[in-house]
Wavefront OBJ file of the C-alpha trace (Angstrom):
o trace
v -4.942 8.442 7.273
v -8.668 8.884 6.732
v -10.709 7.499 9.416
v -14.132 5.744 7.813
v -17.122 7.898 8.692
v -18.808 5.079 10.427
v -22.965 6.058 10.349
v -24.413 6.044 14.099
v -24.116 7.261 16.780
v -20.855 9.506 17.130
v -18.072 8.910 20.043
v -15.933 12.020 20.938
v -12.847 11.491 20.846
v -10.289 13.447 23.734
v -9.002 15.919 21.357
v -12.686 16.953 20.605
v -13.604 17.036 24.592
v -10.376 19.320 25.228
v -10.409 21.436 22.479
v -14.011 22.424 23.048
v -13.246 22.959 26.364
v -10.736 25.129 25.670
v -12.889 26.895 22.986
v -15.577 28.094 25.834
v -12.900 29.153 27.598
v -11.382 31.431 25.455
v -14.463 32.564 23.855
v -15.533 33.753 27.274
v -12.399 35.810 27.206
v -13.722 37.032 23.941
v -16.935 37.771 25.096
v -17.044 38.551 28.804
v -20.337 37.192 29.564
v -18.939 35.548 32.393
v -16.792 38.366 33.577
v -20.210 40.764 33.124
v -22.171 38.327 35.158
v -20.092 38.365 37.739
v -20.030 41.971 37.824
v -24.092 41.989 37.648
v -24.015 39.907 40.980
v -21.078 42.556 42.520
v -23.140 45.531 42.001
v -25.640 44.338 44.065
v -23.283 45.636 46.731
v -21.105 47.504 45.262
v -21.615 49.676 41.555
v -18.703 49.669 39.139
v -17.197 52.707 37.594
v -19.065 53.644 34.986
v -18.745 55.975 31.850
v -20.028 56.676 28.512
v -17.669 55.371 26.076
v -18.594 55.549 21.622
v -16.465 54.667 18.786
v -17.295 55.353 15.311
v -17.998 52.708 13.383
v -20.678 50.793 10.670
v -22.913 49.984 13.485
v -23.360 54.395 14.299
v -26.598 55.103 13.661
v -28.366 51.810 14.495
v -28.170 52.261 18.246
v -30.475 54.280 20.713
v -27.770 55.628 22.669
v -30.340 56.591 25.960
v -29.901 52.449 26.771
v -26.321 52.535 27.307
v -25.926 54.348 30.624
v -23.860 51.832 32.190
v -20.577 51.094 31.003
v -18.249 48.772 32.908
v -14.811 49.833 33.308
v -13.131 47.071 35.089
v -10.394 45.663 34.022
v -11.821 42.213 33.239
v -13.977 43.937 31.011
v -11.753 46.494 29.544
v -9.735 43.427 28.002
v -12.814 41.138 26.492
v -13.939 44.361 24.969
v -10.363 44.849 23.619
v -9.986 41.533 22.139
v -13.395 41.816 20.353
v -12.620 45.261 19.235
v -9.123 43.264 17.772
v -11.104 41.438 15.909
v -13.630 43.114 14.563
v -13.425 45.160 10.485
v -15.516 47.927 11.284
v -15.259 49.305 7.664
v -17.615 46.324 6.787
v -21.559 46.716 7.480
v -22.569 43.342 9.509
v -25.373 43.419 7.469
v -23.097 42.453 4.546
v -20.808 40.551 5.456
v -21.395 39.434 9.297
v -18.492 37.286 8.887
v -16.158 39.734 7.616
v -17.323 42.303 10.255
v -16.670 39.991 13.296
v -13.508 37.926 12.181
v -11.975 40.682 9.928
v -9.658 42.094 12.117
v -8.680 38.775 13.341
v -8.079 37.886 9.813
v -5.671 40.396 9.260
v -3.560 39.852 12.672
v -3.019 35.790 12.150
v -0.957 34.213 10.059
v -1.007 30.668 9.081
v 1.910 28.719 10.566
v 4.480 27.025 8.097
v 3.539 23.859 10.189
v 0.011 24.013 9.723
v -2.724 23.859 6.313
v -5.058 25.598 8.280
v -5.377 28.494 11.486
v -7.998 29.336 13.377
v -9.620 29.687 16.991
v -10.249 26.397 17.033
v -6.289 25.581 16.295
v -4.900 28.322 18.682
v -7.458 26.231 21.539
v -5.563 22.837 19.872
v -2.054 24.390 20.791
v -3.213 25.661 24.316
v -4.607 22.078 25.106
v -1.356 20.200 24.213
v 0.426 22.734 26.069
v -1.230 21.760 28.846
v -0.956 18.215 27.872
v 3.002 18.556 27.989
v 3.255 19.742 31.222
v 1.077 17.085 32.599
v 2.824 14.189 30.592
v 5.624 15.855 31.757
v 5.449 16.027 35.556
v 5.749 12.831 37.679
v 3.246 12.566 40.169
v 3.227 9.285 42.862
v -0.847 9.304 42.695
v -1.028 8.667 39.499
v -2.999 5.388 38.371
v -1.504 2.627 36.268
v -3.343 3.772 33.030
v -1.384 7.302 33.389
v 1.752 6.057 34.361
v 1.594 4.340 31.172
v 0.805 7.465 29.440
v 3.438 9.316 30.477
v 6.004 6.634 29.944
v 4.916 6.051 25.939
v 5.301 9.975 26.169
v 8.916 9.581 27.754
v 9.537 6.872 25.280
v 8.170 9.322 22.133
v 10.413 11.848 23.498
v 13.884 10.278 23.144
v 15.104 11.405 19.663
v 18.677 10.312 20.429
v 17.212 6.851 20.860
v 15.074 6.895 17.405
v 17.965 7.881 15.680
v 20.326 5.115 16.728
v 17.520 2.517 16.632
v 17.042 3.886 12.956
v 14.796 1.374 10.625
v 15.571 -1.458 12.943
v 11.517 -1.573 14.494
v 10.258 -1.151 11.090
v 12.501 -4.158 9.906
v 11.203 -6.535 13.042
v 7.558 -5.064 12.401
v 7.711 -6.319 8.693
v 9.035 -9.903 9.289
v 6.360 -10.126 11.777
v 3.527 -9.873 9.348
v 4.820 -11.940 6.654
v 6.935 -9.435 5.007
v 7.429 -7.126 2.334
v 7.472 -7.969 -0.955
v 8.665 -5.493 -2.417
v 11.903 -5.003 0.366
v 12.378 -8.604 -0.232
v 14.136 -10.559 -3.469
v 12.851 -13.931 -2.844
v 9.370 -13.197 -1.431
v 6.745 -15.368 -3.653
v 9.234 -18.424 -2.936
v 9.348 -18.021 0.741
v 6.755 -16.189 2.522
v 4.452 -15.815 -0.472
v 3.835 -20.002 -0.064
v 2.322 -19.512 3.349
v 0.774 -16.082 3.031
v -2.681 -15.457 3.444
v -4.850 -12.469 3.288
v -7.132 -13.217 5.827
v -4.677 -14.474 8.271
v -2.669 -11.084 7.517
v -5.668 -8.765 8.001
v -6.651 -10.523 11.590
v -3.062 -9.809 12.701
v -2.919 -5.900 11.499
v -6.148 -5.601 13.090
v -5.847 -7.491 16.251
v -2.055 -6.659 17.065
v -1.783 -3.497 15.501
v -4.743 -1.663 15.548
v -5.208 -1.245 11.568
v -7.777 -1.246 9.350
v -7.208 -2.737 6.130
v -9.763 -3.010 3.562
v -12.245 -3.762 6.457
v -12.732 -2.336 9.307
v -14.071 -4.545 12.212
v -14.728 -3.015 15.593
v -17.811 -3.554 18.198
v -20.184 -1.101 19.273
v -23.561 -0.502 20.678
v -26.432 -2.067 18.301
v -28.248 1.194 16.485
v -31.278 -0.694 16.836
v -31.023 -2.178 20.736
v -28.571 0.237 22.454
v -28.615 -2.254 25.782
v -26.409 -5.018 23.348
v -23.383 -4.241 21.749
v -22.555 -5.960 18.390
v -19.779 -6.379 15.485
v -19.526 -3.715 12.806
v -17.590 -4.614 9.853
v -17.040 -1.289 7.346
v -15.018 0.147 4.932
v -11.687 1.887 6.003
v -9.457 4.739 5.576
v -7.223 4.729 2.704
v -3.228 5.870 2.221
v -4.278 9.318 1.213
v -6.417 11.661 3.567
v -9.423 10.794 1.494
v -10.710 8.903 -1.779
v -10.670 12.452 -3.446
v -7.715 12.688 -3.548
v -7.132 10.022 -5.726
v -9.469 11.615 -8.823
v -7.486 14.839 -8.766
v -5.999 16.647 -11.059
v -3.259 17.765 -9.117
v 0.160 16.250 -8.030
v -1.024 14.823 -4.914
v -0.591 11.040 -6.465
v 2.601 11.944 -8.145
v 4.044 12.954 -4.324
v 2.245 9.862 -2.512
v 3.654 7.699 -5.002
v 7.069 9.132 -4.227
v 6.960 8.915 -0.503
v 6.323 5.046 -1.048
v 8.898 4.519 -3.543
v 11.583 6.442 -1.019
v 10.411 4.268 2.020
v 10.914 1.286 -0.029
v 14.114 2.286 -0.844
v 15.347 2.921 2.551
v 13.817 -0.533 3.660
v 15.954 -2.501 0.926
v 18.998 -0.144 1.579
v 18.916 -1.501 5.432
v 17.705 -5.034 4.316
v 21.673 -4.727 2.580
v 19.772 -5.541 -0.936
v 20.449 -4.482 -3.991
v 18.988 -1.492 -4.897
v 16.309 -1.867 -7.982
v 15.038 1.316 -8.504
v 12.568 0.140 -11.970
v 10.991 -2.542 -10.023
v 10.634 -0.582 -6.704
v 8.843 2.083 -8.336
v 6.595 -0.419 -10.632
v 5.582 -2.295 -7.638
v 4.293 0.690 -5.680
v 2.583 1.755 -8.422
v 0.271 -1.146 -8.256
v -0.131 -0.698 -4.695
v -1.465 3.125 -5.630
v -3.355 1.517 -8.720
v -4.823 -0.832 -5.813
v -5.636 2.025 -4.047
v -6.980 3.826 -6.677
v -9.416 0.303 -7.428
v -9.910 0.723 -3.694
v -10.727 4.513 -3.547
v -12.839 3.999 -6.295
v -15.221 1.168 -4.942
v -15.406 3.379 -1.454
v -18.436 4.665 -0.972
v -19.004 8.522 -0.493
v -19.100 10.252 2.756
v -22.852 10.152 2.556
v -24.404 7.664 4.639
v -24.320 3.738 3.950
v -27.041 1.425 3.967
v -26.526 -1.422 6.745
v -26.603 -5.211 5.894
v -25.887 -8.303 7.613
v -23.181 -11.282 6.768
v -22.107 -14.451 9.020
v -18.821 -14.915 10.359
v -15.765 -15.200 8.456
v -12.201 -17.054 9.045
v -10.880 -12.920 9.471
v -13.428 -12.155 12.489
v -12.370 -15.206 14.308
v -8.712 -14.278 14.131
v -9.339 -10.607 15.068
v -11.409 -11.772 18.335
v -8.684 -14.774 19.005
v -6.400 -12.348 20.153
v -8.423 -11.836 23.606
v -9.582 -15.250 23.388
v -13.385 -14.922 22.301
v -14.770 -17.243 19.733
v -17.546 -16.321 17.575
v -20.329 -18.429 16.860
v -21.473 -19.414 13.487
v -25.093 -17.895 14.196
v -23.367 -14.489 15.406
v -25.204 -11.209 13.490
v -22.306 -8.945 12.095
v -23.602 -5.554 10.544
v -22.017 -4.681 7.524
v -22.225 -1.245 6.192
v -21.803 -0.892 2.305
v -22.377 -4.003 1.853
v -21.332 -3.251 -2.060
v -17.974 -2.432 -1.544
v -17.166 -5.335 0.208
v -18.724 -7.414 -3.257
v -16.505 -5.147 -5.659
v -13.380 -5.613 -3.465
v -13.140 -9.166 -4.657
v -12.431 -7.678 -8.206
v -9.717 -5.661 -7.078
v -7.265 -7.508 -4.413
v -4.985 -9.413 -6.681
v -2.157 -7.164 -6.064
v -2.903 -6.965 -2.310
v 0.328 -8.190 -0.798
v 2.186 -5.533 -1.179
v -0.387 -3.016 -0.090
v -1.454 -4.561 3.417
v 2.282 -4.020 4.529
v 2.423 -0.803 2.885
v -0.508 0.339 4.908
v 1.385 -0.775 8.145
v 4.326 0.978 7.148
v 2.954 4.235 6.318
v 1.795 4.620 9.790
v 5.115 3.823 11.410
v 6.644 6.646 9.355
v 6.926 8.892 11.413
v 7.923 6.698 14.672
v 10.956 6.226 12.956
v 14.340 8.170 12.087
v 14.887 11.611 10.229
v 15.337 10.180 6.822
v 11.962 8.577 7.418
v 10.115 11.815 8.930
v 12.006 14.248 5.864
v 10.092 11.534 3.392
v 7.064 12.046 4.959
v 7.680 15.894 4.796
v 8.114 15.776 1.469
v 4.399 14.114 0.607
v 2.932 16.650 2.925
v 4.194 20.108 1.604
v 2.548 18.346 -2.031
v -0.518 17.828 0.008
v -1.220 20.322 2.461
v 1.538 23.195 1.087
v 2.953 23.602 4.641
v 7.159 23.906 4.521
v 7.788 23.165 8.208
v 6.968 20.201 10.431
v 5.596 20.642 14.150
v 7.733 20.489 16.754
v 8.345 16.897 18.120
v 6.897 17.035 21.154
v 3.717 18.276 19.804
v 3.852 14.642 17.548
v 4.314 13.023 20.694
v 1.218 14.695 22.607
v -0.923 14.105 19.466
v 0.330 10.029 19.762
v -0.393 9.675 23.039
v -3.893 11.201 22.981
v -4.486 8.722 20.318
v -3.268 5.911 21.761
v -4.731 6.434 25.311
v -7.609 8.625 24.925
v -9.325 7.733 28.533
v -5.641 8.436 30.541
v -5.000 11.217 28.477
v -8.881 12.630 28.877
v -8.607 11.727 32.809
v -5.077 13.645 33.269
v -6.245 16.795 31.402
v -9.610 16.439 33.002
v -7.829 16.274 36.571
v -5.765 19.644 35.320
v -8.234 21.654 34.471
v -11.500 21.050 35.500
v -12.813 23.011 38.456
v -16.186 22.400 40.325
v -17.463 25.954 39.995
v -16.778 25.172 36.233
v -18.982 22.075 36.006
v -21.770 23.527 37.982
v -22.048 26.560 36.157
v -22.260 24.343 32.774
v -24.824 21.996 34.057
v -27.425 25.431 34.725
v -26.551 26.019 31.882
v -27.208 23.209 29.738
v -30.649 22.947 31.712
v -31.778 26.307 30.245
v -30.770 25.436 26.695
v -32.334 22.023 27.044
v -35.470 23.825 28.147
v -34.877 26.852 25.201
v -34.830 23.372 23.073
v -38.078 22.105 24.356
v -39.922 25.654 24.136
v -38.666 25.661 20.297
v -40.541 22.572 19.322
v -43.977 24.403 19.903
v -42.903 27.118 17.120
v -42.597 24.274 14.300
v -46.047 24.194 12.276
v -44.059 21.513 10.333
v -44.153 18.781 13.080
v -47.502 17.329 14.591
v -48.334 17.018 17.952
v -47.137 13.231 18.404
v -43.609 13.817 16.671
v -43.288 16.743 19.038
v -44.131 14.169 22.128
v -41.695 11.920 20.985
v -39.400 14.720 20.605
v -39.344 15.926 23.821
v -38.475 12.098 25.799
v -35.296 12.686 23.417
v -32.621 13.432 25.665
v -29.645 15.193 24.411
v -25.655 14.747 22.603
v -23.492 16.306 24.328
v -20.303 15.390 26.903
v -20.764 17.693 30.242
v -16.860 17.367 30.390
v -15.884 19.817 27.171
v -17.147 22.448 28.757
v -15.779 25.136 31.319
v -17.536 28.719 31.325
v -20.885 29.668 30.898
v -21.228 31.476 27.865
v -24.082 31.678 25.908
v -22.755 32.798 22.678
v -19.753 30.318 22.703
v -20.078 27.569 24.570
v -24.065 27.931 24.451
v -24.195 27.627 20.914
v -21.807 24.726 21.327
v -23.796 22.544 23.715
v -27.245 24.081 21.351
v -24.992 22.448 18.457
v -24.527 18.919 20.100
v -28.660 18.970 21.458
v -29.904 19.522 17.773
v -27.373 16.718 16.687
v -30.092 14.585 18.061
v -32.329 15.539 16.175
v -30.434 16.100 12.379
v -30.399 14.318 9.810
v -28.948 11.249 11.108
v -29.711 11.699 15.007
v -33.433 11.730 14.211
v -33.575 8.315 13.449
v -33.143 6.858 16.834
v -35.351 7.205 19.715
v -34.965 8.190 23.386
v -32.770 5.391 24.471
v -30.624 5.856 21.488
v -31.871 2.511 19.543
v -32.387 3.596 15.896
v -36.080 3.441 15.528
v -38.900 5.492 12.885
v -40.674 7.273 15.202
v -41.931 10.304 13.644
v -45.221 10.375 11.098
v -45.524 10.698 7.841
v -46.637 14.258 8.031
v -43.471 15.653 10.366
v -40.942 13.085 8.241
v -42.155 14.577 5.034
v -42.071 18.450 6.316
v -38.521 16.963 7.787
v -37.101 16.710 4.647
v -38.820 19.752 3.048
v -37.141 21.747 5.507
v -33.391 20.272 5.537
v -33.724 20.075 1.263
v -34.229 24.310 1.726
v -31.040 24.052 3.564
v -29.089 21.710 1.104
v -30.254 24.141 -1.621
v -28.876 27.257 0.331
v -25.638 26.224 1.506
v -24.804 24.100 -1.965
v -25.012 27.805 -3.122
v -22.145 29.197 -1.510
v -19.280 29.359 -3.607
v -15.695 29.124 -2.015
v -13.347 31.148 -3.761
v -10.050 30.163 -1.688
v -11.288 26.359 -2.978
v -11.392 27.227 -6.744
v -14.811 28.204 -6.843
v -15.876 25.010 -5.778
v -19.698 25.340 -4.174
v -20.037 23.693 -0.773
v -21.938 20.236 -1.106
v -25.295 20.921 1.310
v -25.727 17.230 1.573
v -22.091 15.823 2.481
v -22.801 19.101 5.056
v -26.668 19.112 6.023
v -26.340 17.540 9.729
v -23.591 19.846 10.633
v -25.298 22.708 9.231
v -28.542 21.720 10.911
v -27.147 21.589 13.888
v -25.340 25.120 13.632
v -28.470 26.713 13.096
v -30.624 24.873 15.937
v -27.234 25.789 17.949
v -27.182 29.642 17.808
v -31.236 29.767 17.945
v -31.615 27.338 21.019
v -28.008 29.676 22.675
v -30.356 32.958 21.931
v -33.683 32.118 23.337
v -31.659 30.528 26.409
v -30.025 33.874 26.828
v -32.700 35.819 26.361
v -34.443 34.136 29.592
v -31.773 34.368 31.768
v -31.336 38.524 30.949
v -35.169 38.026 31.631
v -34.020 36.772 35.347
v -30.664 38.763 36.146
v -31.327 41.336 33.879
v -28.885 42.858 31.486
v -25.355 43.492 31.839
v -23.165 46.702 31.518
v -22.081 47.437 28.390
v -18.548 47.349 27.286
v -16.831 50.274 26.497
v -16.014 51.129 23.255
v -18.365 49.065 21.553
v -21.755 50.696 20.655
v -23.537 47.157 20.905
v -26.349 46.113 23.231
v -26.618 42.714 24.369
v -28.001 40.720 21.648
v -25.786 41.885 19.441
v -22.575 41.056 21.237
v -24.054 37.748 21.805
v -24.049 37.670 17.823
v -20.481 39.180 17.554
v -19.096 36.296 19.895
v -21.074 33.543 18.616
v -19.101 34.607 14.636
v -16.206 35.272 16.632
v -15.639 31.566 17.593
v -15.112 30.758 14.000
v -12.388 33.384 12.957
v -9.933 31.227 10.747
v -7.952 30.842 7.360
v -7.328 27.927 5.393
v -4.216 27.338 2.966
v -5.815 26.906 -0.721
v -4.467 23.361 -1.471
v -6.315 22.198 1.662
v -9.134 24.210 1.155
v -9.198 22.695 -2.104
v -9.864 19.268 -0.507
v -11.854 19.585 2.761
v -14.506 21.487 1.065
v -14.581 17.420 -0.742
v -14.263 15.765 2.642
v -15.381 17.450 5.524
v -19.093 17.200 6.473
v -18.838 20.762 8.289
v -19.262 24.026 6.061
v -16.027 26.285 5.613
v -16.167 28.224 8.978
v -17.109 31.921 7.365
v -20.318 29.687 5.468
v -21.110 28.416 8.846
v -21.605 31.709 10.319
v -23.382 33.311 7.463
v -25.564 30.151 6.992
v -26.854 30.300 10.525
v -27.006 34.168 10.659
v -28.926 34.112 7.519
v -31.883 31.880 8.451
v -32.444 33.630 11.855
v -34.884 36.559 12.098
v -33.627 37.776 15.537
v -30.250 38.643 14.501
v -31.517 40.774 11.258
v -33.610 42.377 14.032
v -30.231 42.784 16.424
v -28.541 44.378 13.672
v -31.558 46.399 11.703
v -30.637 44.383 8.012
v -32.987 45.576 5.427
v -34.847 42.884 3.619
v -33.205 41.579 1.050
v -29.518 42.288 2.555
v -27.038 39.687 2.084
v -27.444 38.847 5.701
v -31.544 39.112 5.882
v -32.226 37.702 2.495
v -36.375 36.633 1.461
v -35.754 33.006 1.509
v -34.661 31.492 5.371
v -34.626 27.936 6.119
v -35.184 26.508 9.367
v -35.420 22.852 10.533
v -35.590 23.398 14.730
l 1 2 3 4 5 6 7 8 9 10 11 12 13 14 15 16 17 18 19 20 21 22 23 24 25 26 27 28 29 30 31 32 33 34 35 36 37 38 39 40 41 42 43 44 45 46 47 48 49 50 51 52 53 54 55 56 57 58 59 60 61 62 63 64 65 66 67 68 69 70 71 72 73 74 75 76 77 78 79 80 81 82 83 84 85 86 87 88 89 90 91 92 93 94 95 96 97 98 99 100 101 102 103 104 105 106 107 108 109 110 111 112 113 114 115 116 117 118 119 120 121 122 123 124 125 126 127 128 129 130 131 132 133 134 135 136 137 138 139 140 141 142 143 144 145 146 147 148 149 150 151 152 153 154 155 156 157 158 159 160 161 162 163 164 165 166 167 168 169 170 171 172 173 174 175 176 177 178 179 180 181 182 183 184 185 186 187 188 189 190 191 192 193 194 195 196 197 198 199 200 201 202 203 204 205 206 207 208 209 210 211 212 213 214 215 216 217 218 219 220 221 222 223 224 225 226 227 228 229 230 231 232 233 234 235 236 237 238 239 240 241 242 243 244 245 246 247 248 249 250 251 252 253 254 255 256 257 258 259 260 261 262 263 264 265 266 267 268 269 270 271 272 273 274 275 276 277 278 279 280 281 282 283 284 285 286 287 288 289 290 291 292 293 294 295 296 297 298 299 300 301 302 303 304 305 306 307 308 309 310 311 312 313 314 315 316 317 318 319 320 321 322 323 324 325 326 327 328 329 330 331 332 333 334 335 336 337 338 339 340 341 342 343 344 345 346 347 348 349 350 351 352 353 354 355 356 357 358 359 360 361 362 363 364 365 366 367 368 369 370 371 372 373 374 375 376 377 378 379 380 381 382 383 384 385 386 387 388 389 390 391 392 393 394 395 396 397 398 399 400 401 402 403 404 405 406 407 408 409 410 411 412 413 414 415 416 417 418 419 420 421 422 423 424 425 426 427 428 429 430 431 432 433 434 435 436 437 438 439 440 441 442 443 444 445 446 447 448 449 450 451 452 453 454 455 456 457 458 459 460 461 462 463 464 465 466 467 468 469 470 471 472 473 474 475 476 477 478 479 480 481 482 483 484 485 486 487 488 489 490 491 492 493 494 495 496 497 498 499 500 501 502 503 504 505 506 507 508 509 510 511 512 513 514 515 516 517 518 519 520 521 522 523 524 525 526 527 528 529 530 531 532 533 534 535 536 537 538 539 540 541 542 543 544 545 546 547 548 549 550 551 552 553 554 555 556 557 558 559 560 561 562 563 564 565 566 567 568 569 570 571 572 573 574 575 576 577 578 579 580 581 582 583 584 585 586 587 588 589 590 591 592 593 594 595 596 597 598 599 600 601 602 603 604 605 606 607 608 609 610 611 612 613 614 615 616 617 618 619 620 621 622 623 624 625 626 627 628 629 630 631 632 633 634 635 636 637 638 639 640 641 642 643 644 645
């Protein structure tokens, strides 16, 4: 299921908080900042081994060889410089392909799982952090609090295949009488339950009991514009298929979704004991995808929504009955696309069916094999992958989404040391005050934008992150600063209520400067996604951010070598410091995509392709065509750069 890309403010989710913690920490393995910082503060005391170690490659003739005296030989160091080296395609000049230079090796080493669309570092950090996950859900422990108990019991309970399997259909058959039904698993429906059924009534209860979000989505959250209240949202939802795009495509992915609900209905009516009806089974879900097709096709874009206001309605009130709040006639509800909700009227006369459907679909996979091999089925059509993840990893992936704060406090209790979280917080001062130190570079922004800018505090969660790495996890927490300042962060002030605060001059040169960036990014063309070009304004936050990230990292760096000085090289690599930090900060987004899904997300996902998002940010910044000597006009140092912070 889609979820709605609510505007806002954005809320991590746990996934997000572990995987980028485990992304600093294994880009720290990459990189060995750490592991040369600590050796830095050893050889105060106590020199390591040192040596003079070359290997041939496209970087030979760039370097002034009289700087690399020291190389460190430890064992620590031995193995970061061995997995970069593993990485690395050295028969590609960075200054042509930075991308291909850093990742290339990687490329050629990984393979992407049958169970998976998609492989990269960021999936290998996925794996390692339900790994961890398991053996935590796993391992009773007499301290734990009520929330985590719970946890681990749901995870027990998701565990006990023998169980599923003799329960069968049986809790989808309770869950469907308990919501009025299914038409289309029923033979007498519009004479029985179709007399009492209502729409609203039915959309309170899926929200309120279930937790899903048919045609509207209602949830509370902190005002934009007063961050001290919180207040009702109402929005548009996810649909059946991963995203409205889907539905407009030319390939088979309708054909297959209309197949996996034709076979659940089947097995529903085959349990029900009813007489099988394969015509009207299959014309019936076809309205429910025509519905969703009416649906898809009134959704708004990923782009940003306008925000409106409504009263209350009868389906608000029986949403907030269920913990006993009532809502007052004069209560303010924002409502984001405010147009979709006017052009659903025109489309919900076939709705019955499709608000159990939508129920159903996400119960799939709670359920017994013939269920799951159904839902197999629809996803090789989708995503082309020919194997489905092991079970437990379904049940980690349910729990975390079911109860993200246990789940977030049991992996945060694992894994977190002190040393860790002090080492981040110094470092998140110096890239908050690399940030700060940036500002007075922009000739776009006047003086009293840059005030305001400063009071901004920034977006990030101190609990994703575990080493102190200035080319991973630097450019990570760099990312999440500038998020506060992108296209959508820089309309709220410092206490996060949305407010104009900028000029006219610095809003003006604002958008100058990010429409350089749509125009440069909406150039690259994916091959891998049909030669589709990346959409630089479904992308333009992300992409902002990715550059501010890996500039606000650099500077950051740059004064601490300026304080503990510079570290001892690693052998076999003929790079100096700013380079590697360059190397590792590409290296974090190694990865390969299957075509049919590459096909898609370059349509839904507002972050570039992961080789785009390295060249993008490599392109617009002078100090790494400096790091690496690229000629003007290279691929990698081309005339045109854009740069927002």
């Amino acid at each position: 299921m889609e979820k709605s890309s609510k505007p806002g403010k954005h809320r991590w989710t746990v996934a997000e908080i572990g995987l980028s913690v485990l992304l600093l920490l294994v880009s720290c393995a990459l990189a060995g900042l750490v592991v040369l910082y600590t050796s830095a503060v050893r050889e105060q005391s106590s020199r390591p081994n040192v040596a003079s170690v070359s290997r041939g490659s496209s970087l030979e003739g760039q370097q002034d060889h009289s700087s690399f005296d020291n190389v460190c030989t430890t064992a620590d160091c031995v193995t970061a410089a061995a997995r970069l080296l593993q990485n690395m395609d050295d028969s590609v000049k960075p200054c042509d392909n930075f991308y291909q230079f850093a990742c290339g090796g990687w490329l050629e080493r990984h393979v992407i799982p049958e169970t998976s669309s998609h492989h990269s570092v960021f999936d290998i950090l996925r794996d390692k952090l339900e790994i961890v996950l398991k053996g935590t859900l796993e391992t009773p422990n007499d301290q734990d609090r009520d929330a985590i108990r719970k946890a681990k019991v749901l995870y027990s309970s998701c565990m006990n295949e023998s169980l599923i399997e003799q329960r069968d259909s049986q809790p989808l058959l309770k869950l469907i009488e308990s919501i009025g039904d299914w038409p289309v698993a029923s033979d007498d429906w519009s004479n029985t339950t179709g007399e009492f059924w209502s729409l609203e009534d039915t959309l309170a209860t899926l929200t309120a009991r279930f937790h899903k979000k048919v045609v509207l989505d209602m949830y509370v959250w902190t005002d934009d514009r007063d961050s001290q209240r919180h207040i009702i949202y109402i929005d548009q939802p996810g649909l059946g298929m991963p995203s409205r795009d889907y539905y407009f495509n030319d390939g088979n992915y309708k054909k297959a979704y209309l197949h996996f609900m034709a076979s659940i209905a089947k097995i529903t009516r085959e349990d029900r004991n009813l007489t099988q009806d394969d015509e009207r089974v299959w014309e019936e879900m076809v309205q429910v995808l025509e519905l969703e097709t009416d649906i898809a096709n009134v959704s708004d874009s990923r782009n940003r929504r306008p925000q409106e206001k409504c009263m209350t309605t009868i389906f608000i009130q029986g949403v907030l009955s269920s913990v006993s709040l009532e809502v007052q006639s004069e209560e303010e509800v924002v409502v984001y696309s405010a147009p979709y909700l006017e052009k659903m009227n025109e489309v919900l006369s076939r709705h019955s069916n499709y608000l159990t459907w939508q129920l159903v679909i996400d119960r799939v996979n709670s359920l017994s094999r013939r269920f799951k091999d159904a839902r197999a089925r629809y996803r090789k059509n989708l995503y082309g992958t020919t194997v489905e993840d092991a079970w437990w990893r379904e049940c980690v992936r349910y729990v975390q989404n079911s109860m993200e704060n246990a789940v977030g406090a049991l992996y945060v209790r694992e894994t977190f040391a002190g040393e860790s979280k002090r080492m981040v917080s110094d470092l998140i001062v110096k890239i908050q005050q690399a940030y700060v130190e940036t500002l007075e570079e922009l000739s776009w922004m006047d003086v009293t934008s840059k005030e305001k800018a400063r009071e901004k505090p920034p977006f990030f969660s101190k609990h994703q992150h575990q080493v102190l790495n200035f080319g991973g996890i630097g450019m990570v927490i760099g990312h999440e600063i500038t998020h506060g300042f992108d296209d959508n962060g820089r309309n709220f002030d410092k206490d996060g209520n949305m407010l104009n605060w900028w000029s006219n001059y610095s809003a003006e040169h604002f958008k100058d400067q990010s429409q350089c960036m749509v125009q440069q990014y909406g150039n690259f063309i994916w091959k891998l996604a049909g030669g589709q070009n990346v959409s630089g304004i479904s992308t333009l936050g992300e992409n902002i951010a990715d550059n501010g990230g890996v500039r606000q990292a650099y500077k950051a760096y740059l004064k601490w070598v300026e304080t503990a000085g510079e570290e001892p090289r690693l052998p076999g690599l003929d790079m100096d410091h700013k380079q590697l930090f360059f190397l590792n900060f590409a290296q974090v987004w190694c990865g390969a995509y299957r075509p049919e899904y590459a096909s898609q997300t370059i349509k839904t996902d507002s972050h570039s392709p992961l080789e785009y998002r390295v060249l993008g940010s490599l392109q617009n910044f002078e100090a790494f065509s400096e790091a690496f000597q690229c000629p003007r006009g290279s691929t990698m140092n081309p005339e045109q750069k854009c740069r927002v912070w």
